[in-house]
C-alpha positions as CSV (number, residue, x, y, z in Angstrom):
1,X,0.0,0.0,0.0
2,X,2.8,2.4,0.8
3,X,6.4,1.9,-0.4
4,X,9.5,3.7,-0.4
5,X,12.0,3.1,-2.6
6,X,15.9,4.2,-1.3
7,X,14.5,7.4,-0.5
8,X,16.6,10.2,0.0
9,X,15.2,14.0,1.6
10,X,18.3,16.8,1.8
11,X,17.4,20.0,3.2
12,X,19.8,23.1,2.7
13,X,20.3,24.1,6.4
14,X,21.5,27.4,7.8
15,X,24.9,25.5,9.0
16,X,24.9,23.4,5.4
17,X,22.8,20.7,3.8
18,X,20.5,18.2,6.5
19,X,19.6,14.8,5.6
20,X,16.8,14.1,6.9
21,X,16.1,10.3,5.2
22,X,18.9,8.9,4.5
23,X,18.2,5.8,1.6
24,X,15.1,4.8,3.0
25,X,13.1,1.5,1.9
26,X,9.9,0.2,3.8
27,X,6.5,-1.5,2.2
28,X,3.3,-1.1,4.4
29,X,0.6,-3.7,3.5
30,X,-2.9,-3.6,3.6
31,X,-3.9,-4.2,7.0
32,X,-0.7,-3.7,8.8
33,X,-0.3,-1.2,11.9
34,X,3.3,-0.1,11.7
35,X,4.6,2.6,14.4
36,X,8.2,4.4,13.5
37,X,10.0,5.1,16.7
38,X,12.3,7.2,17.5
39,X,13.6,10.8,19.0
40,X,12.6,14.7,18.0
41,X,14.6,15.3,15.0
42,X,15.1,11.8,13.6
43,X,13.3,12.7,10.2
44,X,9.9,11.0,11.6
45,X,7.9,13.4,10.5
46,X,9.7,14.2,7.0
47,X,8.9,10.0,6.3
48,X,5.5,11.0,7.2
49,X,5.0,14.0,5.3
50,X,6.8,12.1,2.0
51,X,4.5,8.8,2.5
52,X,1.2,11.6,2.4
53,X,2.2,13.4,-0.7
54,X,3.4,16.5,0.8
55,X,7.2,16.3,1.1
56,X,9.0,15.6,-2.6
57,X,11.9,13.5,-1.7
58,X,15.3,14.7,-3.4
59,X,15.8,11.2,-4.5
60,X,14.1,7.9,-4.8
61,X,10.7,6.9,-5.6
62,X,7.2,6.5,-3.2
63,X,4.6,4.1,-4.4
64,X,1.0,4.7,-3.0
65,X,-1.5,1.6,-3.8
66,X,0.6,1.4,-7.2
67,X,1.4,5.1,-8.1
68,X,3.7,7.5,-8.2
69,X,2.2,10.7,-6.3
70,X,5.1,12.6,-7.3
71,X,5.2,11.8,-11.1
72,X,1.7,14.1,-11.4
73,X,0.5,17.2,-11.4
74,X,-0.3,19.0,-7.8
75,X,-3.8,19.0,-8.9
76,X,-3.8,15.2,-9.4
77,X,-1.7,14.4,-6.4
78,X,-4.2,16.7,-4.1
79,X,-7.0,13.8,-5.8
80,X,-4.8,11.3,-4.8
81,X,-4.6,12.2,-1.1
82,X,-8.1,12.6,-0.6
83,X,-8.9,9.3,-1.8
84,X,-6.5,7.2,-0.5
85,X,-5.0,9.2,2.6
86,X,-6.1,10.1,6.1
87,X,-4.0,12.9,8.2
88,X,-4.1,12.7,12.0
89,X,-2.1,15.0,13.8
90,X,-0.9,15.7,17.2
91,X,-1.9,19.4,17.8
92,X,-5.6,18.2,15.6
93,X,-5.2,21.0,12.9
94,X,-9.2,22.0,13.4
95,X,-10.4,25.0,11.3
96,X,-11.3,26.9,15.1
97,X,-14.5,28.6,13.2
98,X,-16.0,25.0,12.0
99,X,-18.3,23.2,14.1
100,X,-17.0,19.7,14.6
101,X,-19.7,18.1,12.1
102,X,-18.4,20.6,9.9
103,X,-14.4,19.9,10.4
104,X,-15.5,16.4,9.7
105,X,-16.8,17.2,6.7
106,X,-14.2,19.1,6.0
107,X,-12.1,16.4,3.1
108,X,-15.6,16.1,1.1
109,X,-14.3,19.6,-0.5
110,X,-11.7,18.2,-2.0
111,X,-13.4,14.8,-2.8
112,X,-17.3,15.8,-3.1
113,X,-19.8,12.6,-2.4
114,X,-23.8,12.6,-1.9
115,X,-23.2,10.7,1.1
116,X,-20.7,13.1,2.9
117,X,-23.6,13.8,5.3
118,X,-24.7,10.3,6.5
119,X,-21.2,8.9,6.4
120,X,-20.3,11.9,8.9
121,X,-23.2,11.2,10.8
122,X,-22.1,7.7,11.5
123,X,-19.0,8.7,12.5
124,X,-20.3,11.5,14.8
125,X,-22.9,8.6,16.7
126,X,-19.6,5.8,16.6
127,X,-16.8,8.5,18.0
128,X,-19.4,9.6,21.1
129,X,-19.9,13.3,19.3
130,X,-23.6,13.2,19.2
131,X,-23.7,15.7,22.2
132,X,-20.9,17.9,21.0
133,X,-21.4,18.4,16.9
134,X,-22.7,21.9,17.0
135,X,-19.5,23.1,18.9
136,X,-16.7,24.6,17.6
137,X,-13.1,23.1,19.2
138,X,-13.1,25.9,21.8
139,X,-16.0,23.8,23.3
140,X,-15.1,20.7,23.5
141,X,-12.6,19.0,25.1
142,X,-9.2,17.5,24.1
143,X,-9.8,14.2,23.8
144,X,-13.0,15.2,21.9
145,X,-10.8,17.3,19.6
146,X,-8.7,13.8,18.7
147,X,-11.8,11.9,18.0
148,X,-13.2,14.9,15.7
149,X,-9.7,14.6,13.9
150,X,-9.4,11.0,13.6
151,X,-13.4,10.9,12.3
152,X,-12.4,14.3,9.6
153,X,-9.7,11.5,8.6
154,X,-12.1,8.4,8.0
155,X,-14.5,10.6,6.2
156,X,-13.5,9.2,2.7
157,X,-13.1,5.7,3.9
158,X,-8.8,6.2,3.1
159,X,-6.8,2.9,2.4
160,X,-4.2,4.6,4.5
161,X,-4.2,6.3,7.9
162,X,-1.1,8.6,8.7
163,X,-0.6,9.7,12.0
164,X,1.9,11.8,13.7
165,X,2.2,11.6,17.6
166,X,-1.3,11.4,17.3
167,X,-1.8,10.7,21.7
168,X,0.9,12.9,22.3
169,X,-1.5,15.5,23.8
170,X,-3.7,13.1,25.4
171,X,-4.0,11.3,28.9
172,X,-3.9,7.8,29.1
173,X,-7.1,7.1,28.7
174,X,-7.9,9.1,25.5
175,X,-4.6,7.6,24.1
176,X,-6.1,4.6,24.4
177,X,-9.4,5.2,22.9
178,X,-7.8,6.7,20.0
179,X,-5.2,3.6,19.3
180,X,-8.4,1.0,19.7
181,X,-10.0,3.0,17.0
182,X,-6.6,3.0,14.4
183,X,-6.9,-0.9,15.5
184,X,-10.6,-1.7,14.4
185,X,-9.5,0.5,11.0
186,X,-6.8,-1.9,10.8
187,X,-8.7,-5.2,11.6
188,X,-11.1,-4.2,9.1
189,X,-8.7,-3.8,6.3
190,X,-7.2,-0.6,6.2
191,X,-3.2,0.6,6.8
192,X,-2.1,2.9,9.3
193,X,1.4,4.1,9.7
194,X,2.4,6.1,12.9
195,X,5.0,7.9,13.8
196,X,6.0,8.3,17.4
197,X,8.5,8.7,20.3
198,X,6.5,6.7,23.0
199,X,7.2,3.2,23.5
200,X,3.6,2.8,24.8
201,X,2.0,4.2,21.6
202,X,3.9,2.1,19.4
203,X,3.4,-0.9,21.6
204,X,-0.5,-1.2,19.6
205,X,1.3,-0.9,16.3
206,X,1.4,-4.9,14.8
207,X,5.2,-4.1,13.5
208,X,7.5,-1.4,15.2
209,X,10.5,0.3,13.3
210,X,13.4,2.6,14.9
211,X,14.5,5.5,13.1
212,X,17.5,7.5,13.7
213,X,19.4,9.4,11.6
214,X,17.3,9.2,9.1
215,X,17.6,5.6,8.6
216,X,15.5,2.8,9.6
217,X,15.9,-0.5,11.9
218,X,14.3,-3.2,13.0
């Protein structure tokens, strides 16, 4: 579903050029759970932003379900993402003047379906947001802020889930609402690859890599 292929990513820094992913290879199958682990600064995220289409690596190739992203247009790789990716993020990235109905609903603009409303709706009644989908995030609470994110993310029924430190602002308990959901996604067929520097986060992943450097170990 997701594969890299010797990737490289250079960044021109202020003290000279920064590799960030150094020759990277990795293949995530359908149904898999795998968590990247590793420290701030490792090039975790930069592996996450190239997997979702957003990061052009300055060498190497990234195959999503088959295709290049990076061998089309922006226009067509923005299509790609929001049919085949999910983004959940550590600090949620809500629009602050959207109700959360409306934040979930959010990726039907870029990928318009007649049943936006009632798939939102069942995600709404399944995440426990019944009580809360006329307030904006102000309103609601922090683990209710995850849960709107992670439903904005399964609006389009993705093949992939990418999430980055996606508990990292949660307690315990939320955490561990949030991973049982990225489970059942994954039990029911789909692919979710994590990034994350807590060994209790990746521990729910069903393979677990180390990253450091910019490279990658089992």
């Amino acid at each position: 579903m997701v594969e890299f292929k010797n990737i490289t990513k250079i960044y021109d820094g202020p003290e000279g050029k920064v590799t960030a992913l150094d020759k990277v290879s990795l293949s995530v199958q359908p149904g898999e759970f795998l968590a990247v682990c590793g420290p701030s600064g490792c090039g975790k995220t930069t592996l996450l932003l190239t997997a979702g289409g957003l990061l052009r690596p300055s060498k190497g190739q990234l195959n999503l379900d088959g295709s290049d992203p990076y061998g089309v247009s922006p226009e067509m790789r923005s299509k790609i993402r929001a049919r085949m990716i999910g983004f959940v993020f550590q600090q949620f990235h809500l629009i602050p003047y959207l109700t959360v109905r409306q934040n979930i609903l959010a990726p039907s603009l870029a990928l318009p379906t007649k049943k936006a409303g009632q798939r939102a709706q069942e995600l709404i009644s399944s995440f426990g947001l019944d009580d809360r989908a006329g307030h904006v995030p102000a309103q609601i609470s922090t683990g209710q802020k995850q849960r709107t994110a992670l439903a904005r993310a399964l609006l389009n029924k993705p093949k992939i889930i990418l999430a980055d430190e996606p508990t990292g602002n949660l307690d315990e308990g939320n955490a561990n609402t949030v991973l049982s959901y990225l489970s059942q996604y994954v039990a029911e067929g789909g692919c979710v690859l994590l990034v994350t520097h807590d060994v209790r986060t990746a521990a729910h992943a069903t393979r677990t890599l180390e990253m450091s450097r910019g490279q990658l170990v089992e």
